[in-house]
C-alpha positions as CSV (number, residue, x, y, z in Angstrom):
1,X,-9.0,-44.7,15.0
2,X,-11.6,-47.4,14.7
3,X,-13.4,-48.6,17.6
4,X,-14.1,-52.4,17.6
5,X,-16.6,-54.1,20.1
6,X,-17.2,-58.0,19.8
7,X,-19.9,-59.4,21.3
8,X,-21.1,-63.6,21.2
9,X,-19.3,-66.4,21.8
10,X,-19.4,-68.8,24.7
11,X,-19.9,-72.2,24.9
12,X,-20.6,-75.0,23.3
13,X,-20.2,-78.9,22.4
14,X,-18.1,-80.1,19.4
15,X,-20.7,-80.1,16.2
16,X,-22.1,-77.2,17.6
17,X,-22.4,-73.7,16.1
18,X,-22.0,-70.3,17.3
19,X,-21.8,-66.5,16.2
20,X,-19.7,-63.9,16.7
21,X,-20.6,-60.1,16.3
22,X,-18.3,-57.0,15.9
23,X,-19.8,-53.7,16.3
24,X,-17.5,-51.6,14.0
25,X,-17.2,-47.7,14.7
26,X,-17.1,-46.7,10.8
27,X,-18.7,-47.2,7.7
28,X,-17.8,-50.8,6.8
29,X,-19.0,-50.7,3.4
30,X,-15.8,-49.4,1.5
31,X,-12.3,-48.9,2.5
32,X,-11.8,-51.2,4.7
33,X,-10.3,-55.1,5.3
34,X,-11.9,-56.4,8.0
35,X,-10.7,-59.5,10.0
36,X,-11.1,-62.1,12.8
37,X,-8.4,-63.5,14.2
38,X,-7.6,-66.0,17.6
39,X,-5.5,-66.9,20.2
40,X,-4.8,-69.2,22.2
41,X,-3.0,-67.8,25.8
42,X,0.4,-69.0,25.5
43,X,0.5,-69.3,21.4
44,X,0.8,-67.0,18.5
45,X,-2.7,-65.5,17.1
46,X,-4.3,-66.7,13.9
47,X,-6.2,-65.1,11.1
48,X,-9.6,-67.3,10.4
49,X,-11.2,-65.1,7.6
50,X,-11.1,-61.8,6.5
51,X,-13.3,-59.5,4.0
52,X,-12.2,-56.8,1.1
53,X,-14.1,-53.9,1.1
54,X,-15.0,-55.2,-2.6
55,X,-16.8,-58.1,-0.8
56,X,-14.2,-60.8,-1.4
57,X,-13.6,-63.4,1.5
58,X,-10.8,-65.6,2.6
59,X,-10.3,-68.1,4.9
60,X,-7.8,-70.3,7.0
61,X,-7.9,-73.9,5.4
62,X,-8.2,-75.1,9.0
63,X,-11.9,-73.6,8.9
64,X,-13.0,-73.3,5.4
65,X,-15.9,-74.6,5.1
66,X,-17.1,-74.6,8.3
67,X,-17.2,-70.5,9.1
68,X,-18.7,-67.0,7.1
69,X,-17.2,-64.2,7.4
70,X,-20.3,-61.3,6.3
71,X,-20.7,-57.6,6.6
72,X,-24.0,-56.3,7.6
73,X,-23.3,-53.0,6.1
74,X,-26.5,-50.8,7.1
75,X,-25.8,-51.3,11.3
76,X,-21.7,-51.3,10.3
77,X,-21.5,-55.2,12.1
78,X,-18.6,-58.0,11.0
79,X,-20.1,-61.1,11.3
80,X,-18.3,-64.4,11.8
81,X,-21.0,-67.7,11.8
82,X,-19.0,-70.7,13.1
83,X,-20.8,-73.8,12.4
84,X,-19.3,-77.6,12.7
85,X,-17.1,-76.3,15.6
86,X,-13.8,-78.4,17.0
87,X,-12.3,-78.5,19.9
88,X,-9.3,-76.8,18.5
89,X,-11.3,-74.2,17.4
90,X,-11.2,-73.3,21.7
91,X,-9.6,-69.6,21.1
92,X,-10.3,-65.7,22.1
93,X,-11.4,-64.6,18.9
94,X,-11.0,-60.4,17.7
95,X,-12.2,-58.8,14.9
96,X,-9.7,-56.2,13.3
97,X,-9.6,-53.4,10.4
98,X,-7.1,-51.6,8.5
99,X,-7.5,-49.5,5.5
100,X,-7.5,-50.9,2.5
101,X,-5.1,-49.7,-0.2
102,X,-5.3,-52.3,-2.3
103,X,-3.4,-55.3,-3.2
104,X,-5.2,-57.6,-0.9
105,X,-6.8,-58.4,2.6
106,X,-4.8,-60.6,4.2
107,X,-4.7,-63.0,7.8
108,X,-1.5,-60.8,8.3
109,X,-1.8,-60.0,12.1
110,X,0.6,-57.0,12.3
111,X,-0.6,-55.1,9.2
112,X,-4.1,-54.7,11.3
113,X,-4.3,-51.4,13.4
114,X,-7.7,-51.6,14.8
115,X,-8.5,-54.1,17.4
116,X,-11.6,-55.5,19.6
117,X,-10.9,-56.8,22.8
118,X,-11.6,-60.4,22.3
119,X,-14.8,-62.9,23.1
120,X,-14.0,-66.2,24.3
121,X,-15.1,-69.2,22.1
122,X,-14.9,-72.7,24.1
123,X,-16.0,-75.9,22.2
124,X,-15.8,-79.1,24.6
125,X,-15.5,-82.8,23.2
């Protein structure tokens, strides 16, 4: 089992631009999609961006552009910079992992095994 930890978030005013951290328990370097999804209380979660362990990146349309998803391989840390941030963008945000066995990493919340507990992300207007 992976242990996830995020850390970050908090507050901030639309424009504004924050980072979040997740402290992965494995080697994050191969074998591995990695993730960040967010939820609002009351609606379903959402994948943002998620990483291949061959280092290829996808994101939701409603944040391209605006967020970077990064692996910073030596201290095994998912990065997610969020820069430009909406109001909408107001969510818990969790990293996630799940071996990767080819085919594809994708913002598919239930094929993700591993999760953090969330770190609250409020932008005000």
């Amino acid at each position: 089992q992976v242990q996830l930890e995020e850390s970050g978030g908090g507050s901030v005013q639309a424009g504004g631009s924050l980072k979040l951290s997740c402290q992965v328990s494995v080697y994050i370097g191969s074998g591995y999609c990695l993730a960040w999804f967010r939820q609002v209380a009351g609606e379903e979660r959402e994948g943002v961006a998620v990483v291949e362990s061959n280092g290829i990146r996808r994101y939701a349309a409603s944040v391209e552009g605006r967020f970077t998803i990064s692996r910073y391989l030596a201290r095994n840390i998912l990065d997610l910079q969020m820069d430009n941030l909406h109001p909408e963008d107001s969510a818990k945000y969790y990293c996630a992992a799940r071996p990767d066995r080819g085919g594809g990493c994708w913002l598919l919340d239930h094929q993700y095994i591993d999760w953090g507990q969330g770190a609250q992300v409020t932008v005000s207007s």
